[in-house]
N, C-alpha and C positions, 0 to 999 in steps of 0.2 A: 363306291370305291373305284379308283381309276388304276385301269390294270395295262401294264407295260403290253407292247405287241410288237410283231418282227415280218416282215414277210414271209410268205409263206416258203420261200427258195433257200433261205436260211435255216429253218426250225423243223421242215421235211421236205428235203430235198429229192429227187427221183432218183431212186435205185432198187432194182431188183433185186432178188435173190445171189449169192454169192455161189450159191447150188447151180450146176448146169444141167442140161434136160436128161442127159447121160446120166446122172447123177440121182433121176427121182426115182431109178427101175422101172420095172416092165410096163407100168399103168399108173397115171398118172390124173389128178383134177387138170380137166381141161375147160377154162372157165372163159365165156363168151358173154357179152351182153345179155341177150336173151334169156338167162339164167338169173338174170340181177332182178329182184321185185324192186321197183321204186319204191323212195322215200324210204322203206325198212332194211335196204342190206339183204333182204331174207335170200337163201339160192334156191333156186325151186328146178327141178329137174336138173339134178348133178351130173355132169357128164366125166367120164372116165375114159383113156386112151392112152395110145402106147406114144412116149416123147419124140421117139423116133419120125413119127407122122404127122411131128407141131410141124411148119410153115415157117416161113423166116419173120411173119409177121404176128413172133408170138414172144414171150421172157418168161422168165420161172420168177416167179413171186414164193414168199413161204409169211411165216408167223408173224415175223416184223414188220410187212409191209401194210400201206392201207391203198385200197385201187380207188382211184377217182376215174367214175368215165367222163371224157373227153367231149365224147360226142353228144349232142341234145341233153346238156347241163340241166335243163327245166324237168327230165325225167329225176335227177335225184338218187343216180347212182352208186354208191358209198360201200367196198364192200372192206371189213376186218377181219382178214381170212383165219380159221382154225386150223389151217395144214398146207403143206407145199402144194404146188400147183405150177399150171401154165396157162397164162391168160392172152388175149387178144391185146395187141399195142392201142386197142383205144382205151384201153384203161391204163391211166396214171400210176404206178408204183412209187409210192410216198413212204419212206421212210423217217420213221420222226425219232429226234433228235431225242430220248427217251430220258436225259438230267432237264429237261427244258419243255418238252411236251409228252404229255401223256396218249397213248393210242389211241383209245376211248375218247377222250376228250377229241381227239383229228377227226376222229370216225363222225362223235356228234354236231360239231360243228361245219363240216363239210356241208351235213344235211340240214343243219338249219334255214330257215325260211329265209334269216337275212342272205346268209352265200348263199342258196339258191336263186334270189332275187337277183344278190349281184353276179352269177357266174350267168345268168339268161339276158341279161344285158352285155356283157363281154363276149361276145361269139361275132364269129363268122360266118358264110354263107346262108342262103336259106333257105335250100334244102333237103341238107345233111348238116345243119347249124354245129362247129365244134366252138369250145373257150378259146378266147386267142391266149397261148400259154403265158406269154411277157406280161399280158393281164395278172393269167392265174398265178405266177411265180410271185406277182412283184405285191398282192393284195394282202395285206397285212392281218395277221389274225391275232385277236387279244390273248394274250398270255394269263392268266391267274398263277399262285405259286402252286405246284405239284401236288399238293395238299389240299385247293382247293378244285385242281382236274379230278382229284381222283372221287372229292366229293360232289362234284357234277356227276360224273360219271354211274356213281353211285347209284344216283336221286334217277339217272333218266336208265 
């Protein structure tokens, strides 16, 4: 079965949270790299802190978004966050278009071997290697219909 696809700039576009840091109260998920287990999304050592002490080189992310990091693609970064937060700007905030892609479904296919192969060939520097973004915006990801994200989704 031959399944429609769209770029990725289109279907989840970058946008944070519509929450500002003011906005999370006193103590807040402060989520950096180093937190992210490869290839599983898993966060291992949750750090918590007060918003007032994010850095300008931070965004509040919440339930809707999915973080792609940025940096050293071939690590396999991918997180689906369960609650608001404030992340490091090397992570991507992906918001997907939720009549046309499923979250789950961004989440899985971020990490699959095929985008990982091609986001570790799309980079820059070498090294602190990041995706060149005009790559990652314009790479087109296959669509299935809603029904059947959600029964990917499912299965993995």
């Amino acid at each position: 079965m031959k399944w429609h696809s769209a770029p990725l700039s289109k279907v989840a576009p970058a946008s944070s949270s519509k929450v500002s840091s003011k906005q999370l109260g006193e103590e807040a998920w402060s989520l950096t790299l180093d937190q992210i287990e490869s290839n599983t999304g898993r966060i291992v050592n949750k750090k918590v802190c007060s918003p007032s002490t994010a850095g300008a080189s931070t965004y509040v992310f919440d339930e809707g978004n999915v973080l792609y990091s940025k940096l050293r693609p071939y690590l396999n970064k991918v997180v689906c966050p369960d609650e608001k937060g404030i992340a490091t700007t090397e992570l991507v905030p992906l918001r997907p278009r939720l009549s046309i892609l499923n979250r789950g479904y961004l989440t899985y296919y971020l990490r699959s071997r095929d985008f990982v192969a091609f986001a570790a060939q799309a980079v820059a520097g070498m090294k602190m290697p990041r995706i060149i973004m005009s790559k990652f915006w314009a790479h087109e990801i296959p669509l299935p219909p809603p029904s059947e994200q959600r029964k990917i989704v499912e299965l993995l």
